[in-house]
N, C-alpha and C positions, 0 to 999 in steps of 0.2 A: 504494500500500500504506500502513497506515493506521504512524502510527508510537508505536513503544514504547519500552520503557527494562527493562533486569533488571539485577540486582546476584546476584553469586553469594554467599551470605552463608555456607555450609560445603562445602570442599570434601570430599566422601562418599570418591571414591574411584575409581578407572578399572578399570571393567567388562571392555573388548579394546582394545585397537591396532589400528587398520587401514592399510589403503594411503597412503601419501605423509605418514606423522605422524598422521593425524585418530585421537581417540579417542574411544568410546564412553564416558560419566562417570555417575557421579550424586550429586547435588551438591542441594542446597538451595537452590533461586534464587525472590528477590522477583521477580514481574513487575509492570511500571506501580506500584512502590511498597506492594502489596499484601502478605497476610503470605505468607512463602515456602511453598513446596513441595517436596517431591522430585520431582527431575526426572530426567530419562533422555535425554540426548541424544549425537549425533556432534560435537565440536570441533574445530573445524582446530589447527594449532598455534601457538601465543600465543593461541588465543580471537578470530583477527579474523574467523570463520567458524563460525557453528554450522549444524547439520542439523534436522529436524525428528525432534519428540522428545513426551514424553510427560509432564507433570506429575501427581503424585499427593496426594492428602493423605493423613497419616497411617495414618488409617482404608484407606483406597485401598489403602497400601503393606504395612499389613497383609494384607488381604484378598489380594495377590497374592501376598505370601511365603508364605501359607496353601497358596495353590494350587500354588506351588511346591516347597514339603516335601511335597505329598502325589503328587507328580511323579516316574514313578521314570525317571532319565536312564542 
């Protein structure tokens, strides 16, 4: 597996909790030093484990809040 590096540069804020501590987040993380994104991932606890997840940009994260206010839950 090829290797990378990410910095989490704001913590956004914890979406659910799940089983054994892991949370659901979304957070703004550089990857490989690049400009950051909103991302949406599972985190173990202390962060020595994450899940597969989802990066957005802005526009991105727009465009899903969009489809999500028009969401009726």
């Amino acid at each position: 597996m090829a290797e990378f590096s990410y910095e989490i540069t704001e913590e956004l804020g914890v979406i659910a909790e799940g089983r054994g501590g892991w949370a659901k987040e979304l957070n703004l993380v550089s990857w490989n030093g690049r400009e950051p994104k909103y991302d949406i991932r599972d985190w173990a606890p202390g962060r020595e484990k994450m899940g597969k997840g989802i990066s957005l940009t802005a526009e991105e994260l727009k465009g899903l809040r969009d489809l999500l206010n028009d969401l009726e839950l």
